[in-house]
C-alpha positions, 0 to 999 in steps of 0.5 A: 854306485857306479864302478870305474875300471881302468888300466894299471898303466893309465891309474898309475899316470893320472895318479904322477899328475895328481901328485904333481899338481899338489906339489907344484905351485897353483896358478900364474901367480907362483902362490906355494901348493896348499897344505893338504893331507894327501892319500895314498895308493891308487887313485881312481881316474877323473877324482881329483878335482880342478883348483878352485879359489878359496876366501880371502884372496888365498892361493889356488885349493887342490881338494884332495884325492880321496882312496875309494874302498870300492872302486868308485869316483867320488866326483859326485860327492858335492863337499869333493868339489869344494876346498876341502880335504878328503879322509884316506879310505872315505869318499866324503869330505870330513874337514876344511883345508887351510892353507895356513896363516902368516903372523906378524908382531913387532917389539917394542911397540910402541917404540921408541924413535931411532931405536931398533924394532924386531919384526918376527912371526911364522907360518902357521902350518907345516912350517919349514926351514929355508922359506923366504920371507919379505918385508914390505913398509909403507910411511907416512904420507906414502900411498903405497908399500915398499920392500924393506929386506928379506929373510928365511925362516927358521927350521921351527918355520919362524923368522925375525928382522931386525931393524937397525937404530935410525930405521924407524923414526916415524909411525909406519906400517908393515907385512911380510909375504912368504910361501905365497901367503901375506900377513896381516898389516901391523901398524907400528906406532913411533914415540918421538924422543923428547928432551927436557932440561932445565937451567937449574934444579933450585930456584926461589919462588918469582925468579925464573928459569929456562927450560929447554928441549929437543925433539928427534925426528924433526917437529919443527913448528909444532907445539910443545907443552910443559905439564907439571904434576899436580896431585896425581894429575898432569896439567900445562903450565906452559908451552913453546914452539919448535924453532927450524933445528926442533928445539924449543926454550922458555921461560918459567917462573914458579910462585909457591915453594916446594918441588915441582915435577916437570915433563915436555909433551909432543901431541900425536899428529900424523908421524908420531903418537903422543910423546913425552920426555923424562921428568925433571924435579926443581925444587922451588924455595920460598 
């Protein structure tokens, strides 16, 4: 293999820019520098290899520069011209650089309408402390993301948003951007909050009762259904429509005695997964 000589003046000048390159931010875009092993001691003039896009959209991959044992370039070696990272001391390639992930997880999911949800995750690889982190959401109905809050990580390189009760009433959809990475896009589903009452908790058989709700966010106009427990199995026994304020009143009668497990049920549409409220007992005597 063909030997390379170079000045110490000119080596110790293209090694400052092939540092600087992987220190810097990759292209016009401001996307971080790869996370990459990078060797040390003198570099070999013309063997650090331009950017190249690597899959998935990430950002630029500055392959590293590898330390010839015998003076040579290994700019002739394919895997050097690819995203790869380089091994100290070899001029071939022995493992794939990654520029790590973004994770994303939300708790509770489902949640629980007008309650609080935390958002947390963290880079995968080198983590740092201090990072950015930026939370972006796209509602229901709406065609694009928008940005919620942001945060930094953690010195484990771990992050966590919380937000507050009455941010998340709806199904909605969220990611963080940090380090020029972006996480995967978590769907958080919402349960709407569902009320049952009924007028009273005993009843003779034949005499009706009034049962009667609420449901948060706004339904108004869509059904709800009353199920009662039958066996190990939920069936209706009667529905309502939601009025202007979400609210709902009915009336009910029960022919055979004993006690009868009721609950309210919202159907999934668009805005909410299937919800359903806490069971209420009326003893029915005969």
């Amino acid at each position: 293999m063909r030997r390379l000589i170079a000045p110490s003046s000119l080596v110790v000048l293209v090694a400052s820019i092939c540092v600087l390159a992987l220190s810097l931010p990759a292209g016009a875009s401001g996307s971080s520098a790869i996370i990459c092993p990078q060797a040390t001691g003198p570099i070999i003039p013309g063997c650090c290899p331009p950017p190249v896009q690597s899959p998935n959209r990430r950002p630029h991959v500055v392959p590293c520069c590898p330390v010839p044992t015998n003076g040579s370039c290994c700019d002739t070696t394919p895997c050097c011209t690819q995203a790869a990272c380089c091994a100290q001391g070899t001029t071939c390639c022995t493992g794939t650089c990654t520029p790590g992930d973004l994770t994303i997880a939300s708790s509770p999911d489902p949640s629980l309408a007008g309650h609080k949800v935390v958002i947390r995750g963290g880079l995968t690889l080198n983590p740092t402390a201090g990072t950015q982190v930026v939370l972006f959401r796209k509602l229901s109905g709406q065609s694009s993301f928008n940005k919620v809050t942001q945060t930094t990580t953690d010195s484990a390189g771990q992050y966590r948003i919380t937000l507050k009760a009455g941010m998340v009433n709806a199904d909605q959809q969220f990611y963080v951007t940090a380090a020029g990475l972006q996480s995967p896009t978590l769907h958080q589903q919402v349960n709407a909050l569902v009320a049952l009452s009924a007028s009273t908790r005993s009843v003779a058989t034949g005499t009706p009762i009034t049962l009667r709700g609420h449901v948060t966010p706004s339904h108004a106009g869509d059904a709800v259904l009353i199920e009662q427990l039958f066996g190990k199995h939920w069936k209706v026994v009667a529905r309502s429509r939601l009025g202007h304020s979400s609210s709902y009143a009915l009336s009910h009668r029960f022919q055979q005695a004993g006690g009868k497990k009721l609950k309210a049920v919202l159907l999934a549409d668009a805005r909410n997964a299937r919800s359903s409220s806490p069971t209420v007992t009326v003893t029915v005597k005969p």
